[in-house]
N, C-alpha and C positions, 0 to 999 in steps of 0.2 A: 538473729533470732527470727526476723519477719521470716524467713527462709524457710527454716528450719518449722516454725509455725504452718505456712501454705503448705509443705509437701505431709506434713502430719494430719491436716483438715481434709487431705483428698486420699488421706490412706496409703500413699507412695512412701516407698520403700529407697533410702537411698545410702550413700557409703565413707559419702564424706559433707563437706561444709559446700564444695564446687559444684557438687551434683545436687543439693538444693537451692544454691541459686543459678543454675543453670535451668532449673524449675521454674523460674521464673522470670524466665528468658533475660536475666542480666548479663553481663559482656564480663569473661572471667577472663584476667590476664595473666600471664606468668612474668614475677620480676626477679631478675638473677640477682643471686647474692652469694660473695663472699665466706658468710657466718656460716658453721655447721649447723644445720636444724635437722632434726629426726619429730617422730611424732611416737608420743607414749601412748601405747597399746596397754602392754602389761606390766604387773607389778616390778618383772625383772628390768622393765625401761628406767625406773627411778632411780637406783645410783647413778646410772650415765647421765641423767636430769640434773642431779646436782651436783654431780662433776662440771659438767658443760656451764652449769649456774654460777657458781664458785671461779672459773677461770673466767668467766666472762664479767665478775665481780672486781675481780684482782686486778685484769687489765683494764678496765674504769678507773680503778684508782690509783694504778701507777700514769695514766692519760691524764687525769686529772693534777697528779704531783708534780709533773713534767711541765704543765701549763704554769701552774703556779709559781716552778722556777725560773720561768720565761722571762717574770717580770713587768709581765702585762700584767692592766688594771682593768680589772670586769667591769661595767655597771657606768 
């Protein structure tokens, strides 16, 4: 938000969340990952949203079953 705030007080125009804090001279890094991520633009992005939502729900709780059959005791 602080970001998003400074490039909006001085009028700058920017295109994403990187280019406002790169506004503010912060250190933006890139971390690889594994997981699909897209970014919703349009309304056609949102079934793929809760597709991607939905399997990534599913396999939580088959990870979570799987532990539980382990036998291990949490806590």
């Amino acid at each position: 938000m602080e970001a998003y705030k400074a490039v909006a007080a001085k009028n700058i125009s920017v295109t994403d969340e990187v280019s406002a804090v790169e506004h503010l001279g912060r250190k933006v890094v890139l971390v690889p990952n594994q997981d699909f991520n897209f970014k919703i633009t349009y309304p056609r992005d949102f079934p793929m949203a809760e597709f991607v939502f939905k399997q990534r729900q599913a396999m939580s709780g088959e990870i979570r079953l799987a532990s539980d059959r382990s036998g291990r005791v949490d806590g």
